[in-house]
PAVEX-379112 format. One record per residue (C-alpha): residue number from 1; residue in three letters; y, x, z. Coordinates in pm, 1 decimal. Last residue first. Layout:
% PAVEX-379112
    nr   rest         c2         c1         c3
   NUM    ALA          Y          X          Z
...
***
This chain:
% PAVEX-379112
    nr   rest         c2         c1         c3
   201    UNK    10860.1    12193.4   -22743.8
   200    UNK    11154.7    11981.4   -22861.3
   199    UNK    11511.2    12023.4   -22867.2
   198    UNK    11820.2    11772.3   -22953.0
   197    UNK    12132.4    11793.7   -22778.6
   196    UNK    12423.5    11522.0   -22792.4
   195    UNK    12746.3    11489.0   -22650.6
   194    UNK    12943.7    11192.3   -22541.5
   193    UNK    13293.4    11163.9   -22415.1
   192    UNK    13359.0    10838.7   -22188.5
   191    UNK    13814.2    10795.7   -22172.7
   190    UNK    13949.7    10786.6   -21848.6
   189    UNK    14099.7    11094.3   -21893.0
   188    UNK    13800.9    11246.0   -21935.1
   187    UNK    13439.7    11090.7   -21856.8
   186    UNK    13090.1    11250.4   -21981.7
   185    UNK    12831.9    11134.1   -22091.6
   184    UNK    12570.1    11371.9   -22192.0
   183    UNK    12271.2    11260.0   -22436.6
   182    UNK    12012.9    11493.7   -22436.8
   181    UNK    11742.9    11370.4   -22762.6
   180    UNK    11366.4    11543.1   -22637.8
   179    UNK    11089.9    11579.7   -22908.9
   178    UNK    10744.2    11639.5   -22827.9
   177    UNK    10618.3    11320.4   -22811.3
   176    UNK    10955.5    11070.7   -22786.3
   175    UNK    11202.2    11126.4   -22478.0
   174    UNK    11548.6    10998.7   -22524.3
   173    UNK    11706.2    11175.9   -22233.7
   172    UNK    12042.1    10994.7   -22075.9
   171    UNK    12298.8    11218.6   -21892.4
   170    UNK    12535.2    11148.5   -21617.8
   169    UNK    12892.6    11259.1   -21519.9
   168    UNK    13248.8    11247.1   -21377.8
   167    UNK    13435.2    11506.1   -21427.0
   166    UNK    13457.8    11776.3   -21192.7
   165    UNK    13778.2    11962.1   -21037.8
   164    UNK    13789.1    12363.2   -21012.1
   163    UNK    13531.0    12623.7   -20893.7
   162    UNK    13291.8    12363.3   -20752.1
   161    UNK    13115.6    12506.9   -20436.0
   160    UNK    13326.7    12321.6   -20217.3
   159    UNK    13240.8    11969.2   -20418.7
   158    UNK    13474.3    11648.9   -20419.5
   157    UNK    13307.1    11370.0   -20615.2
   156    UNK    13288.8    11329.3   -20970.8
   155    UNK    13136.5    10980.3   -20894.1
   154    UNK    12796.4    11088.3   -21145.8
   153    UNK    12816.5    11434.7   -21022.5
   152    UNK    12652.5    11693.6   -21290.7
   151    UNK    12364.2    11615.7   -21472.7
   150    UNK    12215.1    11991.4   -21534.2
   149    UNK    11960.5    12028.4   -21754.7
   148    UNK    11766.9    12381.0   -21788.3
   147    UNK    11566.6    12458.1   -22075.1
   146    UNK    11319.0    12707.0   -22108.1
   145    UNK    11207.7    13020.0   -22294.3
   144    UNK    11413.5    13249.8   -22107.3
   143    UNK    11764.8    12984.6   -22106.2
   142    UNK    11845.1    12699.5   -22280.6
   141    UNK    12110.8    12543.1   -22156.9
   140    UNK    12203.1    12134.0   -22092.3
   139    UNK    12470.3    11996.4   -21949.3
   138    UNK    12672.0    11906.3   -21665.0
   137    UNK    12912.8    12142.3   -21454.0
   136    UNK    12834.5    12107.7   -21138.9
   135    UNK    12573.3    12380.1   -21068.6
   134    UNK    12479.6    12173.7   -20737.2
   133    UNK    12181.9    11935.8   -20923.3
   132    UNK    11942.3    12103.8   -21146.8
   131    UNK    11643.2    11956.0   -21406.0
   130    UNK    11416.7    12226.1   -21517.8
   129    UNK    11271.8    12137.6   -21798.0
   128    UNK    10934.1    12290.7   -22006.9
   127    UNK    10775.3    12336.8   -21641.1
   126    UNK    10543.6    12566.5   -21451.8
   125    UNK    10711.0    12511.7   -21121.2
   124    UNK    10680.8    12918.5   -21034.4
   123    UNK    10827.6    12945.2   -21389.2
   122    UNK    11115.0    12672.9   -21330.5
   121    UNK    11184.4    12861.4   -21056.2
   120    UNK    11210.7    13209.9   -21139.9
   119    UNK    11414.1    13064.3   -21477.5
   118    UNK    11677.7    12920.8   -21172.5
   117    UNK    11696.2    13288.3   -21008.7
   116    UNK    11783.4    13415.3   -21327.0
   115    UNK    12032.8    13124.1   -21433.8
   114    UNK    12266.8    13102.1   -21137.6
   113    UNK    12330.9    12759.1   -21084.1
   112    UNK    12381.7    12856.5   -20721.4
   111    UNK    12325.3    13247.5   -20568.4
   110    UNK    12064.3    13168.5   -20448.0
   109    UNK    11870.4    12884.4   -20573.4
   108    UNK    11856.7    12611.7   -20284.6
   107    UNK    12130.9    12384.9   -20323.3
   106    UNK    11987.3    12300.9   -20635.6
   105    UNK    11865.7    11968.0   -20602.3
   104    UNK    11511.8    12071.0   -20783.3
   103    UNK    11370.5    11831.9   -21045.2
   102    UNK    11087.5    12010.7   -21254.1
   101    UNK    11001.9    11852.2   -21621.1
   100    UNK    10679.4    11856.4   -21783.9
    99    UNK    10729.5    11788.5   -22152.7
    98    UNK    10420.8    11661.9   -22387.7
    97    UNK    10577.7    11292.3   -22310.6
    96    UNK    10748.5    11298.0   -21974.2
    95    UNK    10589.1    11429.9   -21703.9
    94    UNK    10699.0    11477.9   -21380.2
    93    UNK    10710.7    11781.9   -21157.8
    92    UNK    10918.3    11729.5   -20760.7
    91    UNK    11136.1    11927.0   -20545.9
    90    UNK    11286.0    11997.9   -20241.0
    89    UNK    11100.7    11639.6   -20145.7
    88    UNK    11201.1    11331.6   -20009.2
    87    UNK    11074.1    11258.9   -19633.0
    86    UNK    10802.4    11075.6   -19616.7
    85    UNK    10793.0    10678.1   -19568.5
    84    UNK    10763.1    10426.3   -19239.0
    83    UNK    10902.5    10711.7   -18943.7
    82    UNK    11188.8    10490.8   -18896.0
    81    UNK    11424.6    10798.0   -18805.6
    80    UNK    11251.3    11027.1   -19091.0
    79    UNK    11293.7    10703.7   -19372.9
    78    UNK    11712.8    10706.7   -19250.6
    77    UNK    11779.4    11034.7   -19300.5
    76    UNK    11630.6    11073.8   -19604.0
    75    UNK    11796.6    10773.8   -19723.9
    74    UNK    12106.3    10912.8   -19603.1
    73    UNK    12082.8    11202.3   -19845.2
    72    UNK    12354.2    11472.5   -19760.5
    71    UNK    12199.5    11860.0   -19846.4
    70    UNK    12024.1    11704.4   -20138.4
    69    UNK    11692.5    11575.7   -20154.0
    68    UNK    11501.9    11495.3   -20455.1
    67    UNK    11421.8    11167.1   -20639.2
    66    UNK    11264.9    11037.7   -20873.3
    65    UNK    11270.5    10684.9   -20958.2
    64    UNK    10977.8    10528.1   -21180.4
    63    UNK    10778.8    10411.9   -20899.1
    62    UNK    11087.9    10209.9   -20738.6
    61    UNK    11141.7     9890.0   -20899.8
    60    UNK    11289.5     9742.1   -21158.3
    59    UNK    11409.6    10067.1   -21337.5
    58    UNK    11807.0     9931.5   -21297.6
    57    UNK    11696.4     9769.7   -20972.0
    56    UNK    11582.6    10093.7   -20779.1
    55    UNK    11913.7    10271.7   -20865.6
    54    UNK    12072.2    10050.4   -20749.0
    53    UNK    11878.5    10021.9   -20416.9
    52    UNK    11927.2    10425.3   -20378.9
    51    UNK    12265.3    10342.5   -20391.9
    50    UNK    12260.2    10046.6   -20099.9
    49    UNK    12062.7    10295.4   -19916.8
    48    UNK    12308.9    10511.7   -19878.7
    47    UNK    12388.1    10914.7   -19907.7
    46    UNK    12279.9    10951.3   -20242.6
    45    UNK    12309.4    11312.6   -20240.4
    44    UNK    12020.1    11424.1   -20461.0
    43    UNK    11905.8    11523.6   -20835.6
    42    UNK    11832.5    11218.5   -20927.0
    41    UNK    11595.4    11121.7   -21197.4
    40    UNK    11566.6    10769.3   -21311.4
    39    UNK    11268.3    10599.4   -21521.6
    38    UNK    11219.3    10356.3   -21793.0
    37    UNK    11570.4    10271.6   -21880.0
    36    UNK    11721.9     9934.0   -22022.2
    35    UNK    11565.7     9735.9   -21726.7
    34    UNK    11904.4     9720.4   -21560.4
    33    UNK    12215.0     9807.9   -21728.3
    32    UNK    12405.6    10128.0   -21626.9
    31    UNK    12661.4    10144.0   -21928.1
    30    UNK    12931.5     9903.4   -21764.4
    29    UNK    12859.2    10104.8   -21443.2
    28    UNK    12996.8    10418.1   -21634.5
    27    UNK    13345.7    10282.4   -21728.4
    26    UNK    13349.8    10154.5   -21360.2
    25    UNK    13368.3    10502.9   -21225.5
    24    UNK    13023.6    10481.0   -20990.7
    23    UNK    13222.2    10396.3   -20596.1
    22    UNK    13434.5    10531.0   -20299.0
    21    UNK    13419.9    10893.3   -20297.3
    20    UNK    13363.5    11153.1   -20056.6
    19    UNK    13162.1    11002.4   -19778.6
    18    UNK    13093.2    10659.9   -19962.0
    17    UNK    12927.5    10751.0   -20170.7
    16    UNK    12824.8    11139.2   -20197.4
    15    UNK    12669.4    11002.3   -20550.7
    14    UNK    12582.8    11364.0   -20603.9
    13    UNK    12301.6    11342.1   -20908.6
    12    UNK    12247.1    11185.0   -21220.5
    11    UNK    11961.0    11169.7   -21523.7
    10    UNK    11891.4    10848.0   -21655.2
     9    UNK    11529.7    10873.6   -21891.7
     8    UNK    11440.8    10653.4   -22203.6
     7    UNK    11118.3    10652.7   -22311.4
     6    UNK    11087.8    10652.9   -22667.3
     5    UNK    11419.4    10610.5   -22887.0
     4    UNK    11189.1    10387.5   -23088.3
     3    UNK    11204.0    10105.8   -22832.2
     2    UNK    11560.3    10033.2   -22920.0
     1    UNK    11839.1    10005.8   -22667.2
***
């Protein structure tokens, strides 16, 4: 990918591998390239460390992946057994060119994905972006003077909160200044649908 996208930013959540699921869709793991990305956000729900690896390797290392907890991260697990790391956050601010962008993993904005209570929360974070896991349908809205991203489940993986079946899905921000280029991939029917969203601040 060319360096005049600016930096270039994965966005995915709810791996639930291998509890629900048992891997990426391999149309999507063709597009996950190492070094091709300069940071990751997830949104929570890894659930292994072999995942959270991944997604180490595609940023070549780990100080440009951030992460939240979902209700089902084994890596959380695991780091408050062994007592060597701190537990992942509820949530976490980054910045990303003249955007600051909020990762929350959703589960705890009552009622879920709803949009008031999110906009309370993106305020209280003081961020441009609020990035969402749980609302489960990917995308992007802009909402009270903000925008809200939502990645959806990169495995599509059974959800109880999900009103009907999820696609499988992941989004890529092209981040450049003050402009921000959403891509959303999306896969139907075996086939990858993208979308694209430009805003800037």
């Amino acid at each position: 990918m060319a360096s005049n996208f600016g930096e270039l930013v994965l966005l995915l959540g709810d791996h639930h591998l291998p509890s629900r699921t048992t891997s990426i869709p391999e149309q999507f793991q063709r597009m996950l390239v190492p070094h091709k990305m300069q940071h990751v956000i997830c949104t929570g729900n890894i659930e292994s460390p072999q995942e959270y690896e991944r997604l180490r390797e595609l940023v070549g290392g780990g100080s440009n992946v951030h992460c939240v907890a979902g209700e089902y991260d084994f890596v959380q697990q695991q780091q408050h057994q062994q007592h060597q790391h701190q537990q992942l956050d509820d949530k976490k601010v980054i910045q990303l060119g003249q955007f600051r962008i909020g990762i929350i993993g959703g589960h705890q904005v009552v009622p879920w994905g709803d949009l008031s209570a999110l906009a309370m929360i993106r305020r209280k974070m003081n961020v441009d972006v609020l990035v969402c896991g749980w609302r489960r349908k990917e995308g992007v809205v802009e909402h009270d003077g903000g925008y809200y991203i939502f990645p959806g489940s990169i495995t599509g993986a059974y959800s109880s909160h999900a009103p009907t079946s999820t696609n499988p899905s992941f989004i890529l921000l092209a981040v450049q200044g003050s402009n921000m280029v959403c891509y959303v991939y999306e896969l139907k029917d075996g086939e990858v649908d993208v979308s694209k969203i430009e805003f800037a601040k």
